[in-house]
N, C-alpha and C positions, 0 to 999 in steps of 0.2 A: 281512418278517413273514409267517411262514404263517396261514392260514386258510381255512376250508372255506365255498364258496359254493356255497349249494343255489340252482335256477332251477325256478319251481313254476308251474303252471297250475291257474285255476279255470273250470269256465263259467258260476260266479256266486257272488256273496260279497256276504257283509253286517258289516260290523264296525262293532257298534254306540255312536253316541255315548251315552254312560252318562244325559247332564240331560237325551234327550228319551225323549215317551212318547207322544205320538197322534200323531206324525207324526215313527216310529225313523228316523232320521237316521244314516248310514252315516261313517265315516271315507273321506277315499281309498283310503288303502294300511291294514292289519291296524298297531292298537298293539302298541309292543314288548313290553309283556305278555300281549299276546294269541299272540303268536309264541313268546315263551321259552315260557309255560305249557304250547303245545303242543307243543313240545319235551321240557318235562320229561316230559311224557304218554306220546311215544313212545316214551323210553327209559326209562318206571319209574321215574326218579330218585324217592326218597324225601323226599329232600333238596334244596336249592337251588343248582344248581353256578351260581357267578357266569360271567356272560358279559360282553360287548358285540358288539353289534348294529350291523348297517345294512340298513335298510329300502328299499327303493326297486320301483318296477312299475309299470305302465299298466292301464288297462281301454277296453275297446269306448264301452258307453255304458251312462249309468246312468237305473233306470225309478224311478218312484213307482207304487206299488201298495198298494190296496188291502185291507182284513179284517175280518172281523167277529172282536171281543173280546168277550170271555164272562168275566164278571165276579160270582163267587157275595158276597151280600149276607153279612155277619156275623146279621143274624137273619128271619125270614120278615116279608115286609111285608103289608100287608093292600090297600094302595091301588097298588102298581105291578110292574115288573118281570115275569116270565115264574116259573111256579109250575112246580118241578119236583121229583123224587122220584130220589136217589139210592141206590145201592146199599147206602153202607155211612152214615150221619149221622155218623162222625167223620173221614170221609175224602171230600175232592170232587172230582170227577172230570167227565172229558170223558163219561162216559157216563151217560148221567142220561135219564129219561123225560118228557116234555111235559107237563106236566098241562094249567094254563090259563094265557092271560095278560092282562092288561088293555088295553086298547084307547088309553087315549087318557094325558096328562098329567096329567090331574084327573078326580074323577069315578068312579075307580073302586074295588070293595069286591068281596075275592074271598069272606068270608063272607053276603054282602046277596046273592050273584051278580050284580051292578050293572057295565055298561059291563065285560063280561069276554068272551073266548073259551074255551068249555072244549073242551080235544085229548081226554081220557078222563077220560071220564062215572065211571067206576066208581072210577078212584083222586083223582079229585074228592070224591066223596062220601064216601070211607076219610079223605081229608083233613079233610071236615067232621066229621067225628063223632069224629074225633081232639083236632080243635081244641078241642072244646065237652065229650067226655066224657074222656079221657086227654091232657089238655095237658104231663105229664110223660115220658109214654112216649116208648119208645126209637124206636116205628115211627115217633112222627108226628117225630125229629129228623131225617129221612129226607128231610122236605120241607124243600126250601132256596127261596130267590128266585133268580133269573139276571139280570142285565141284558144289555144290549148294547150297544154301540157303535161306531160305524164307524171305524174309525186306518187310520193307512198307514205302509208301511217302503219303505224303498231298497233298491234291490238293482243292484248290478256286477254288468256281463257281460265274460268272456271276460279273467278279469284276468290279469294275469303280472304275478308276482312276482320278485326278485332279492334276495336274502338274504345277507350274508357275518355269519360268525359269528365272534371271536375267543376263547377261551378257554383251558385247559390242554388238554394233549395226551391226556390218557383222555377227557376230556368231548367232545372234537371228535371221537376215536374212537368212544365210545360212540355219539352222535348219527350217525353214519356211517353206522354197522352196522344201526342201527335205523331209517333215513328211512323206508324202507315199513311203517313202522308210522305214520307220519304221517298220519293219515287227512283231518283239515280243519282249515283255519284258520278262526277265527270260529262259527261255528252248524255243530252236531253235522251236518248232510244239505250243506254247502258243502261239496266231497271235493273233495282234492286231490290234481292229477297232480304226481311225480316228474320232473320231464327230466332234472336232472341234479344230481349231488353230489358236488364233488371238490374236493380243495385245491389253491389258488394263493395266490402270492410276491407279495407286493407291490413295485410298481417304482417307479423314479425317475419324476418329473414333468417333463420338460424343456419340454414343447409346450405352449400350448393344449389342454384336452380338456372336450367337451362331452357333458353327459349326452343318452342318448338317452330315459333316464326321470324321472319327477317322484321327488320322494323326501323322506323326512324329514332336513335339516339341522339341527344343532346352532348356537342361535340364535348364539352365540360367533364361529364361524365366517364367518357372515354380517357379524358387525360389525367383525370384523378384516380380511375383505373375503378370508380363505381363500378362499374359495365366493363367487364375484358370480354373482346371481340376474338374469335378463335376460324382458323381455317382449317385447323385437322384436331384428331384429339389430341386433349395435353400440348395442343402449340398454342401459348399467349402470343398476340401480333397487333399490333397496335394498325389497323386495314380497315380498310369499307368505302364506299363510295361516298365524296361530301357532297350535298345538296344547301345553298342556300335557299328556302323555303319561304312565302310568305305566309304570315300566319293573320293576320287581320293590316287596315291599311285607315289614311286619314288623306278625308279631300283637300287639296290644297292648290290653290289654282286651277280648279278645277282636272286635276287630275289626281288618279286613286296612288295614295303613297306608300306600300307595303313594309311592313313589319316583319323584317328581313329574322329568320331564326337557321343558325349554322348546325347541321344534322348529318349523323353518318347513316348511310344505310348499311344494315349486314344482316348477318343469320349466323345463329351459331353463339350467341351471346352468353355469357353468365353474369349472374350474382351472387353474394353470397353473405353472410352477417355482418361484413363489413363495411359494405356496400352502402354510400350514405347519397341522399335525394332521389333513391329509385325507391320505388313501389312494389309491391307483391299481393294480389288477392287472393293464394291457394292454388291460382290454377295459369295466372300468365305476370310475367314480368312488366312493369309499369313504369316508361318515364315520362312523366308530363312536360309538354312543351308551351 
């Protein structure tokens, strides 16, 4: 079976688990619809060309870091938060001006001026005579509240990735011709290097062969014992981490409806000639999802 295996470098990635939110939680390796989407990206596709996938790569080590979240209130509060003045009141943005903020948890009142800091005195006092004589006007929808927040995300250093792609022969083409259009997996600033993009044959299994990277398994696999997962030498263990994955999705109601695919992650993996719906090209272990 032909298929095209691209070999990608990052020196840093974040692929984020969807259910967390003050402390963004990374995947190991990029979901398969984070990889097909930007796939379809780099070649324009209009349309959805069906694939299947196999994921697999390493990384360095992974940090926790770090941010301050900036959070605009749906209406201006009078006792908390950070008072600020935007460009445009129907549109909120990273660029906004300081006004004052309150100091503490209770206690405070930015029209009493009570337990406040004021940044500028002039669009302070624009703010009050807004509140108190044009509480409809366009200027004072200008003033919004900010909060803050401390969160943290994850982030991979120095990942490699291993990719085989199976589909029709214009799609494998198409994606070919376009890889340096590939600019990032996961977050728009995560760019990704190129090393290599070419087609290979899949081969017989006669040996023993061990992955040398962790990778997403198709849980099937595992329990038919295609793929035995290993934690030490010579320990068969039936372990790894499960991911429900989305792997392509359908609008329905106007919302995207994922194509849920059950996967283990591990490292440490074997095949071997008996081993039946895996793959092998010579040089990495292959299961398509």
């Amino acid at each position: 079976m032909k298929l095209l295996r691209l070999k990608l470098t990052q020196s840093k990635g974040h692929y984020r688990k969807e259910e967390t939110v003050d402390n963004k939680m990374t995947y190991p390796l990029p979901p398969f619809s984070t990889v097909i989407g930007a796939i379809h990206r780099a070649c324009n596709f209009k349309e959805y060309h069906p694939m299947d996938i196999s994921i697999q790569g390493k990384y360095e080590n992974l940090e926790k870091k770090a941010y301050t979240d900036h959070t605009f209130l749906n209406s201006v509060m009078n006792d908390r938060g950070i008072l600020v003045k935007v460009p445009n009141g129907n549109f909120l943005s990273n660029s906004y001006i300081k006004v004052a903020e309150a100091l503490s948890k209770t206690g405070n009142d930015f029209l009493k001026r009570q337990n406040i800091q004021v940044y500028n005195e002039k669009l302070f006092e624009e703010y009050l005579y807004l509140k108190k004589e044009e509480p409809k006007s366009e200027e004072l929808s200008k003033y919004k509240s900010l909060v803050t927040s401390l969160k943290f995300y994850e982030i991979l250093y120095n990942v490699e990735l291993i990719i085989h792609i199976h589909s029709d022969e214009e799609t494998l083409e198409s994606i070919k011709k376009n890889i340096f259009s590939l600019k990032s997996i996961g977050r728009s600033e995560d760019f990704i290097y190129v090393e290599e993009c070419e087609y290979v044959e899949t081969k017989e299994i006669d040996d023993e062969v061990v992955s040398e990277y962790s990778g997403y398994i198709k849980v099937e696999n595992v329990r038919e014992e295609n793929i035995i997962l290993r934690t030490a030498e010579n320990l068969k263990v039936q372990n790894g981490t499960v991911y429900f994955l989305g792997k392509d999705y359908k609008i329905e109601k106007n919302k995207r409806i994922f194509n849920k695919k059950k996967v283990v992650y591990s490292s440490k993996y074997t095949v071997d000639g008996d081993s039946k719906n895996v793959y092998y090209d010579g040089e990495y272990i292959i299961d398509l999802v």
